[in-house]
N, C-alpha and C positions, 0 to 999 in steps of 0.2 A: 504494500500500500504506500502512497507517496501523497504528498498534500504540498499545498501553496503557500506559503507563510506571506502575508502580506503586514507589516509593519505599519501601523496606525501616523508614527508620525513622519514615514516616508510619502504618504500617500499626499498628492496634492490635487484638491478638486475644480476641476473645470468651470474658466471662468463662463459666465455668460455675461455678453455683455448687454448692456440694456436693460440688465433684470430688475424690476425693484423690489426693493425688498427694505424694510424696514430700521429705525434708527440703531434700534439694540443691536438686531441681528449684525448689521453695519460694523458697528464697534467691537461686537464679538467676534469677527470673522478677520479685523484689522487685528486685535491683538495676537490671537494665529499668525496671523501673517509678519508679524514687526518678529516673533519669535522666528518665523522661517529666514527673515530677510538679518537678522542680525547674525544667524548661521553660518549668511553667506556673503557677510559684509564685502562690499567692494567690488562683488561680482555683477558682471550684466544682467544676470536675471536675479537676484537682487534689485536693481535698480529697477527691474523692468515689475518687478512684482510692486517693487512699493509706488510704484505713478499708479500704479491699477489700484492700488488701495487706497492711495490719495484721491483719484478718482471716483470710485465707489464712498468713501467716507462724503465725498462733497456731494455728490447726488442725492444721498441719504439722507443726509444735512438739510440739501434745498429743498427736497419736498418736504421733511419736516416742520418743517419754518412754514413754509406755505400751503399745506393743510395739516396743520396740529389735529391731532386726536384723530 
């Protein structure tokens, strides 16, 4: 018998872009993320993860602000 071992904090989930999705969610999903991107301090996908997160935090952000509740 043989099995897949798939490592939880290897795994990285597909962006969508355009999704919205909520403030919390938002914040929850950047702090994941600033943990991935400090792993890989100084590397391109590093940087390239945290504009998407900058990204997504400010989207999240704007609709917030602009339909509270």
């Amino acid at each position: 018998m043989s099995a897949i071992i798939i490592r939880l904090e290897d795994h990285r989930p597909v962006v969508i872009e355009d999704a919205e999705i909520d403030l919390m969610t938002a914040v929850d999903a950047a702090i994941r993320d600033l943990r991935d991107i400090t792993r890989d301090w100084g590397s391109q996908q590093a940087f390239e993860q945290a504009e998407l997160c900058r990204a997504m935090l400010t989207d999240a952000y704007q609709r917030a602000v602009q339909y509270p509740g």
